[in-house]
C-alpha angles and dihedrals in degrees: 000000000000121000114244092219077058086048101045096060096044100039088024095189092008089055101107098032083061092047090044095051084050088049106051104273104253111141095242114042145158114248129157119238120183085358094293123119105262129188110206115211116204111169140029100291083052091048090049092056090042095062086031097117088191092065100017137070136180107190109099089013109102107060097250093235084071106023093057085046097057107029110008134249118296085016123162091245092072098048126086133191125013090346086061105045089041084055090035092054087067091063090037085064111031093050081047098162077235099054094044105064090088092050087047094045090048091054089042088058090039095055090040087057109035082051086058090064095040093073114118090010151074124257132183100236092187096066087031091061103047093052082052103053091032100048075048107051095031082057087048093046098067094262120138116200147125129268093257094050091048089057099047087052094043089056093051094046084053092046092054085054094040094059102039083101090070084237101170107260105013086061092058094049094040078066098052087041089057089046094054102045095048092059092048081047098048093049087049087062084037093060095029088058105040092051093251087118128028103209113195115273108260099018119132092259092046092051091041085048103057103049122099090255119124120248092262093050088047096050098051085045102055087048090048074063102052108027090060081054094048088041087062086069080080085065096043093066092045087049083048092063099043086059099053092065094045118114124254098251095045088053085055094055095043085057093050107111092221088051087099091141097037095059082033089059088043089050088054094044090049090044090050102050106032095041106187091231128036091220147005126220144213151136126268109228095198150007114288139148113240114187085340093302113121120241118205123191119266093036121133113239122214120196104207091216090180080047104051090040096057094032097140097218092064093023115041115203080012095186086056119100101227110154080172084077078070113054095089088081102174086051087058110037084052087057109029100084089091104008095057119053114159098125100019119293135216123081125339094249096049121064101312122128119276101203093048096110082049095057091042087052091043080052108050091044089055096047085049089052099043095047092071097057126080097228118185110207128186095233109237149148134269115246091250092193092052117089119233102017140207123198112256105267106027087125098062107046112158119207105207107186127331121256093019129106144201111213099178099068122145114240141184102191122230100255087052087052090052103037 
């Protein structure tokens, strides 16, 4: 049987559907990826294990090539128990739902602005999009610099996502892009801490800046903060082409200021069927029975997230893009702890996502934004074997006229791009 290491690189999100089919097709299985014993684990009972920190850790998990590139080295995401919640209680606190409303309402005006200037050309949304939400959060976070520095910044933050999928080139630069960005945010403690700057109190860099890390921790830290902002920019591309086949009407809603559920239920849809990463890793601690698979210690444990989050027994129709499956808010929010993965799952306080309520608000701002808007957008597919993806097109997005729509506009959803 094929690696999946092998099949990653090769299927990027269809990795693991191809490796289940080979093996059999059960939800949990046992597979083998970077010649270790692996369990993959494809629906809720597998997610549960997965965040289960009696049976689950992440140290070690995550091969450090990627895991430095993308998070830094000593980040939070490789640490488990008391050590985990104690780092984790920072973002806790510093993506605190109450401290997040004046970096929403900046990118609200930006992209309103920024909208104002799209009409009668194309625009790449993608790079649009992350200027918007970088020059924002790096302005929320305490940091005080000019446009052209934002941007600069913003770019780096987008190159270290962009080459977490060891693809060639990208990866290479992705590298550049971390080292950069440490020392600039090194020099950004450095300055906090020794009085040269005043960041805001309670502003990411304040808060960075006071705890007991060394310059080297915070700064990993406060860019674990800022590099996740500038990464929804990914799904705000995919959100970008659902929008271009929606009904006029339905765009109209989606623009009404009072339609919070409505733009909540699009964000979800749009996170469900576009997850940022194919799968999520970790060690099993102990023995267990998962689905009626045995776990031995020292296996490796692979949450299938594009599995999970199509599995048809939660999604019907699950390659259709339906955000309709998500107004019932209260439904969702009560099951999607271990049903819905885009971004981790479990408890709050265990290895989910901190920043999951951001993206959902930068989400929903953007979809509020972009729905007024008649794009025309070339329908494509997403490169499936490229990690992370963008929908073919999303560089060449082309703004008509303002307040008009075209509902007859041709689309191949984003699952159907990445299946």
């Amino acid at each position: 049987m094929t690696d999946l290491g092998f099949l990653l690189a090769r299927h990027g999100y269809g990795a693991v559907a191809h490796d289940r089919t080979a093996r059999g097709g059960a939800d949990t299985y046992v597979s083998r990826l970077l010649g270790r014993r692996t369990v993959v684990l494809g629906d809720r009972e597998g997610a549960r294990a997965f965040y289960d920190e009696s049976l689950a850790r992440r140290a070690g998990a995550v091969p450090p090539p990627l895991a430095w590139l993308l998070f830094g080295r000593g980040a939070v995401h490789g640490m488990d128990g008391t050590a985990h919640r104690d780092r984790k209680r920072l973002f806790l606190d510093v993506l605190d739902p109450d401290r997040l409303d004046s970096l929403i309402e900046e990118v609200r005006g930006a992209l309103v602005t920024r909208a104002a200037g799209w009409t009668g050309r194309e625009v790449d949304l993608h790079r649009e999009l992350v200027s918007v939400y970088g020059a924002a959060a790096l302005h929320w976070a305490g940091l005080d610099v000019s446009r052209r520095e934002a941007d600069l910044v913003s770019r780096r933050l987008a190159e270290i996502v962009d080459g977490f999928g060891f693809t060639g080139v990208a990866y290479v630069r992705g590298w550049r892009a971390r080292r950069w960005s440490e020392r600039w945010a090194r020099a950004a403690v450095r300055d906090a801490r020794s009085g040269r700057t005043t960041p805001p109190s309670g502003s990411a860099l304040q808060m960075v800046a006071a705890t007991d890390l060394d310059d080297r921790e915070a700064a990993v830290e406060l860019l674990n903060v800022l590099r996740p902002t500038v990464a929804v920019s990914w799904l705000g591309c995919f959100a970008g082409l659902a929008l271009a086949s929606v009904p006029a009407e339905d765009r109209a809603r989606l623009v009404a200021p009072e339609a919070v559920h409505e733009r909540y239920a699009f964000a979800q849809e749009v996170r469900r069927t576009s997850p940022f990463v194919p799968a999520l890793t970790a060690l099993a601690v102990r023995d267990a029975e998962v689905s009626g698979v045995r776990v031995r210690a020292g296996d490796r444990l692979l949450l299938d997230v594009v599995g999970v989050d199509h599995h048809e027994s939660r999604w019907p129709a699950p390659r259709v893009f339906d955000a309709d499956r998500f107004l019932d808010h209260d439904e969702v929010a009560a099951e999607s702890a271990f049903d819905l993965v885009p971004q981790g799952g479990g408890h709050p306080s265990g290895h989910r996502c901190p920043g999951e309520s951001l993206t959902l608000r930068l989400l929903s701002e953007t979809v509020r934004v972009l729905a007024g808007l008649e794009l025309e957008v070339t329908p494509g597919v997403a490169d499936a074997t490229r990690m992370p993806t963008l929908p073919a097109g999303s560089d060449r997005v082309r703004v008509a006229r303002s307040a008009r729509h075209r509902p007859d506009a041709a689309w191949v959803g984003p699952t159907r791009a990445l299946g």
